[in-house]
C-alpha positions, 0 to 999 in steps of 0.5 A, a space after each residue: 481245275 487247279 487254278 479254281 481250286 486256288 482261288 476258292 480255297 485262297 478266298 476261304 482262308 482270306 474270309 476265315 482268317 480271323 477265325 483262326 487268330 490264335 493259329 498259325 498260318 499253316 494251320 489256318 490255311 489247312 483249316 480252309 482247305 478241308 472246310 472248302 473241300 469237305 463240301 466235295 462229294 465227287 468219285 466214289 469208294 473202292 469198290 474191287 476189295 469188297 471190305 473198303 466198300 465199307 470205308 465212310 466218305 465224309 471221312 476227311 483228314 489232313 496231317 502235315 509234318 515240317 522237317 523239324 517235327 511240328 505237326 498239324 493235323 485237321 478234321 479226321 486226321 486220326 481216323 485209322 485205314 488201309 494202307 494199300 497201294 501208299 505201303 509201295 514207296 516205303 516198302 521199295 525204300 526197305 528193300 533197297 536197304 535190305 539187298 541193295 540198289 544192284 539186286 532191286 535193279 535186275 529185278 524191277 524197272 524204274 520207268 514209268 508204265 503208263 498203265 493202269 497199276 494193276 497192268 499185268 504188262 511186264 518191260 521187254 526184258 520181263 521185269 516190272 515196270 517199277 516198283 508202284 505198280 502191283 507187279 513192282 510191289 509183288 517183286 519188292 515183297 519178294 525180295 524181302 521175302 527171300 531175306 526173310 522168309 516168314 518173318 518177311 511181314 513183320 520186317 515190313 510192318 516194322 520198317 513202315 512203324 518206325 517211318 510212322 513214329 508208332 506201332 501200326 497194325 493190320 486190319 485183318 479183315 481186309 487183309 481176308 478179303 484181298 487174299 480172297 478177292 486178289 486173283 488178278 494180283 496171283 496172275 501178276 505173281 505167277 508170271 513174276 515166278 514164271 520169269 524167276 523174278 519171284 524166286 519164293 513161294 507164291 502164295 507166301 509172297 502175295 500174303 506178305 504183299 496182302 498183309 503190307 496193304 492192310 497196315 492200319 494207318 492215319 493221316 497223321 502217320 502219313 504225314 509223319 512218314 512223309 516227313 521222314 523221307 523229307 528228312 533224309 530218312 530221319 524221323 522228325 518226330 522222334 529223331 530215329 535214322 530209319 533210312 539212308 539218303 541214298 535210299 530216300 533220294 531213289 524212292 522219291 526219284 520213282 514217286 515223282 515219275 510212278 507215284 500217282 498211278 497213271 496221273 503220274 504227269 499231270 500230277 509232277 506238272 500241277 503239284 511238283 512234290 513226290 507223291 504216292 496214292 493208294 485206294 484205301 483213300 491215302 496220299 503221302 507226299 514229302 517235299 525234301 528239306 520242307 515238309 511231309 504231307 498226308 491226307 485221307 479221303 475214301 472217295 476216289 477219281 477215276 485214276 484210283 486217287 483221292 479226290 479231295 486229297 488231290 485238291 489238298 495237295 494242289 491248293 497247298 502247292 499253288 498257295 505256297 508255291 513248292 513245285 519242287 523245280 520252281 526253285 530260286 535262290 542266291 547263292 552270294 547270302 551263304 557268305 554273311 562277312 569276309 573280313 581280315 582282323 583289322 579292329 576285330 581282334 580276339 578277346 585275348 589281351 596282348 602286349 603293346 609289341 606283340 598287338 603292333 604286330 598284329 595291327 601290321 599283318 592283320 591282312 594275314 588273318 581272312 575269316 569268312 562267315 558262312 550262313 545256311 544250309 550249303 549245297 553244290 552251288 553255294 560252296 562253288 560260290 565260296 570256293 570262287 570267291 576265295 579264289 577272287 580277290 583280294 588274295 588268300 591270307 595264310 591263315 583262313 577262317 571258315 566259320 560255320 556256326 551259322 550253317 546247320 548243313 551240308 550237303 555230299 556235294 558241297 563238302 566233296 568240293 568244299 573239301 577239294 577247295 581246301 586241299 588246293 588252298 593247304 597245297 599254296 600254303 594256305 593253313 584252313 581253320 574251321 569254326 563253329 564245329 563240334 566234333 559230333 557235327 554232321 558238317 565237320 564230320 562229312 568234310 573231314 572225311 573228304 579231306 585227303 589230308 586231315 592232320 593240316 585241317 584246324 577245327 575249333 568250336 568258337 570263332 574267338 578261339 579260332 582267331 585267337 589261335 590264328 594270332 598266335 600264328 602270326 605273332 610267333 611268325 615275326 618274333 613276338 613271343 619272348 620267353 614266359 615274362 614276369 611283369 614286377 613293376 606296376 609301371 607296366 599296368 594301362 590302368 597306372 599309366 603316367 603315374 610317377 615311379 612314387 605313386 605307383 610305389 605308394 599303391 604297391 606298398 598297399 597291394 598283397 601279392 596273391 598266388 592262385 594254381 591253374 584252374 583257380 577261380 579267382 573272382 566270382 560272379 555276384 561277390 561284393 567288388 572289394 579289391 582290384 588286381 595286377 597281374 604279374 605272371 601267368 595267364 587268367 580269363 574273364 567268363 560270364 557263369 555261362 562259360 563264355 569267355 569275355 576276355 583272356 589277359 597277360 602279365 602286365 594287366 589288369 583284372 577286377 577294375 570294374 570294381 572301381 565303378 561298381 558294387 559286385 562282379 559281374 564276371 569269373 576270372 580263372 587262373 589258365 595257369 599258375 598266376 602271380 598277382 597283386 591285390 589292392 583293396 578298395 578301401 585302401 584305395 579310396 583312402 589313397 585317392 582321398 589323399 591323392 586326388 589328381 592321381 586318382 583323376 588320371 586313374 579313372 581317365 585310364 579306366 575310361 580309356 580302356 573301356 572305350 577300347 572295348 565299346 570301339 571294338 564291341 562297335 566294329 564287329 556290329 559295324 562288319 555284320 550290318 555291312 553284309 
């Protein structure tokens, strides 16, 4: 049947693409399923409550949520039912949440049964199978109802409201008719009483348990839930965390071997997502990492599933191939550069002494460039690499600015990796980070010894720091220098002591307190200066720095070339300068004109340094 059901719908969405042109893929694919599938009028109502023999079957619809909270939704995706058996998954999570795995686990079995999910058959130690069969179920709401007492349902209701994204309510009426028509259920629980696996009132329980399968619900709820466990129980759509990993990760474990009722195989060996159905005609599926889906469709099979939602979720697997242990992946792209500083220093300006330095111990610096969401099999990648060859630097740079997570496993040996690599010396300086960063906070509470572990928001800053390092380490750094003579300045380089005596006479020495701004974007370019002492950075307005420079440079010499600035420069610290305005400047080149040519090459050799350096870093990543 699956590979009719791909064709068909393939061919259908082959046919109508065209129709849809202003849609994106998915939709249009999800459009095709439902016009194909809507045709289907296979199986039957259920018919054993008698209030959802009311149920219309050409109800039809469709909800799929992706993990960053895009939702699509086709035909009758906002049509309100009944929960039912799809309340089971959800209200298993919340207790896990409320009383804990330990607690669940002596009560309730985790196996499949291979019964039908209203078997009044109990494991041989008399506890439930597991908890999506009404047996499971029953003692989950009794768990919570031991907690609670009364207000078991509300806390019910509210959980499965915030895994929905919106308030949900009860339809009272098949709510009455479960509780008058459930007898087989009250069977269930008293053997449950019988064997203290319920511990509460009965009939308090079962009312809970009848109330919980009466939650109003769509498609696009269903979906919206879905997601939530997909994304490591955080809503998508309105970002609440309404579930621990752990927890999502057991609830999904018992879906994909439970969830389907006594379809359970053929459904994980056609399908592959972890799923659970219910009578009223829902199916909630959550591929982890990917989507949520959810469909309704009143007309079941003779297992008790929807039928048009099996061919759904069945055409939507095969089509996009997400059977969620066909997987493949490389785990060499995690690493998009690893290179040493050679060419690709900071945006900090240096002395020539202390660049020479630098140029000399560029192996000194590794930065390694991650990319992707990380797990066990990429950090063990990296891990090795690092390893490899050539040999660990002394200063290593992960960068992480491309990787928006990491699993428990990948920071448990990403952190091991680092406490070995400080143990041989090695100082680990982490890029890309925030405080607030789920990444760092995950390996930084894995480090055994935090205070070795450097952390910095950018990779220029890193590496910047990283050079401080290595310039400190071979006697580079002197003691705070003055820079008077303006011989000292690249952009005067081979003018003769007179010259440069001429364009001081013309220059104003100016002062500016840390945290000054000199320049701003947009004035008029009227003046260039010199700086004699102190520190100043050059920023676009969005704050990102464009270069950092020292006594003996020079700041503001675009104006030569252009009419207004194009960047900030603020005072780092207390700064010394000597400002030549332009005017006089022309005037001087006026008189002067091979010294200006020699300016004006200086300038052209300073901005191709730049263009060089701009250059190597493109070169570096197009080689990954």
């Amino acid at each position: 049947m699956d590979a009719q059901i791909t064709r068909s719908a393939k061919s259908n969405f082959d046919a109508r693409n065209t129709g849809y042109a202003n849609e994106p893929p998915l939709q249009r694919f999800l459009a095709a399923c439902h016009e194909e599938f809507r045709s289907d009028h296979s199986g039957a109502v259920a018919d054993y409550i008698p209030e959802l023999k009311r149920a219309n079957p050409a109800h039809f619809g469709v909800g799929l949520v992706t993990i960053d909270g895009h939702v699509y939704e086709v035909g009758d995706s906002a049509v309100p039912f009944t929960i039912q058996s799809v309340s089971k998954a959800f209200v298993f999570a919340l207790a896990l949440d409320m009383v804990g795995e330990e607690r669940v686990s002596a009560a309730i079995g985790v196996e499949p049964s291979g019964e039908a999910f209203n078997s009044i058959r109990l494991t041989s130690d008399n506890r439930p199978f597991n908890p999506m069969v009404n047996a499971g179920a029953i003692a989950c709401s009794g768990l919570i109802h031991q907690v609670d007492g009364a207000f078991a349902f509300e806390r019910i209701r509210e959980k499965l409201s915030q895994f929905a994204g919106r308030e949900l309510g009860v339809d009272d009426a098949v709510h009455a008719s479960e509780a008058l028509t459930g007898n087989r259920n009250r069977a269930i629980a008293w053997l449950l009483r019988n064997y203290l696996v319920l511990q509460d009132d009965v009939d308090a329980v079962l009312d809970t348990y009848f109330r919980q399968c009466a939650i109003l619900v769509t498609a696009r709820d269903l979906a919206v839930m879905a997601a939530t466990l997909a994304n490591r129980g955080v809503n998508p759509v309105t970002g609440v965390s309404v579930i621990p990993p752990n927890v999502v990760a057991r609830t999904l474990s018992v879906m994909t071997s439970s969830g389907m009722y006594d379809y359970a195989g053929e459904w994980i060996y056609r399908v592959g997502i972890p799923a659970k159905s219910g009578v009223g005609g829902g199916i909630v599926a959550a591929l982890p990492s990917q989507m949520g889906l959810g469909t309704f469709s009143p007309n079941l099979d003779s297992h008790g599933n929807s039928v048009r939602g099996l061919k759904v979720c069945e055409a939507l697997s095969s089509r996009f191939d997400l059977h969620m242990l066909n997987r493949s992946a490389d785990v060499r792209t995690c690493i998009i550069a690893d290179y040493d500083i050679f060419g690709i220093s900071s945006r900090r300006s240096r002395q020539p002494h202390e660049q020479q330095i630098l140029d000399d111990r560029h192996s000194d610096i590794r930065v390694v460039e991650l990319v992707g969401a990380l797990n066990f099999a990429t950090i063990d990648h990296v891990t090795r690499r690092l390893a490899g060859e050539p040999p660990n630097a002394p200063l290593l740079i992960l960068d992480f600015r491309r990787v928006p997570d990491l699993t428990a496993a990948g920071a448990q040996l990403l952190a091991e990796n680092l406490t070995i690599l400080g143990n041989t010396g090695v100082t680990a300086i982490l890029t890309g980070l925030e405080a607030t960063s789920p990444v760092w906070q995950a390996i930084f509470a894995r480090i055994s010894d935090p205070g070795r572990l450097r952390r910095f928001a950018l990779l220029d800053e890193a590496i910047e720091w990283a050079e401080d390092q290595i310039i400190y380490r071979y006697g580079g750094f002197t003691a705070s220098k003055e820079t008077s003579h303006l011989g000292e300045q690249a952009l005067l380089a081979d003018l003769a002591a007179d010259e440069i005596a001429a364009l001081a006479d013309l220059s104003t020495a100016r002062r500016y307190e840390a945290g000054q701004r000199i320049i701003s974007a947009g004035e008029p370019a009227n003046s260039l200066f010199f700086l004699q002492s102190g520190m100043v950075s050059v920023k676009l307005p969005s704050g990102v720095r464009l270069a950092s420079l020292g006594p003996g440079m020079e700041f503001g010499e675009m104006a030569i070339i252009e009419t207004h600035r194009s960047a900030d420069v603020w005072a780092d610290t207390a700064v010394k300068c000597l400002e030549l305005p332009l005017d006089s400047f022309a005037d001087y080149r006026r008189l002067h004109p091979q010294i200006a040519m020699k300016i004006m090459r200086n300038l052209s050799a300073l901005l191709a340094r730049r263009l060089i350096l701009a250059n190597a870093k493109v070169d570096l990543l197009s080689a990954y």
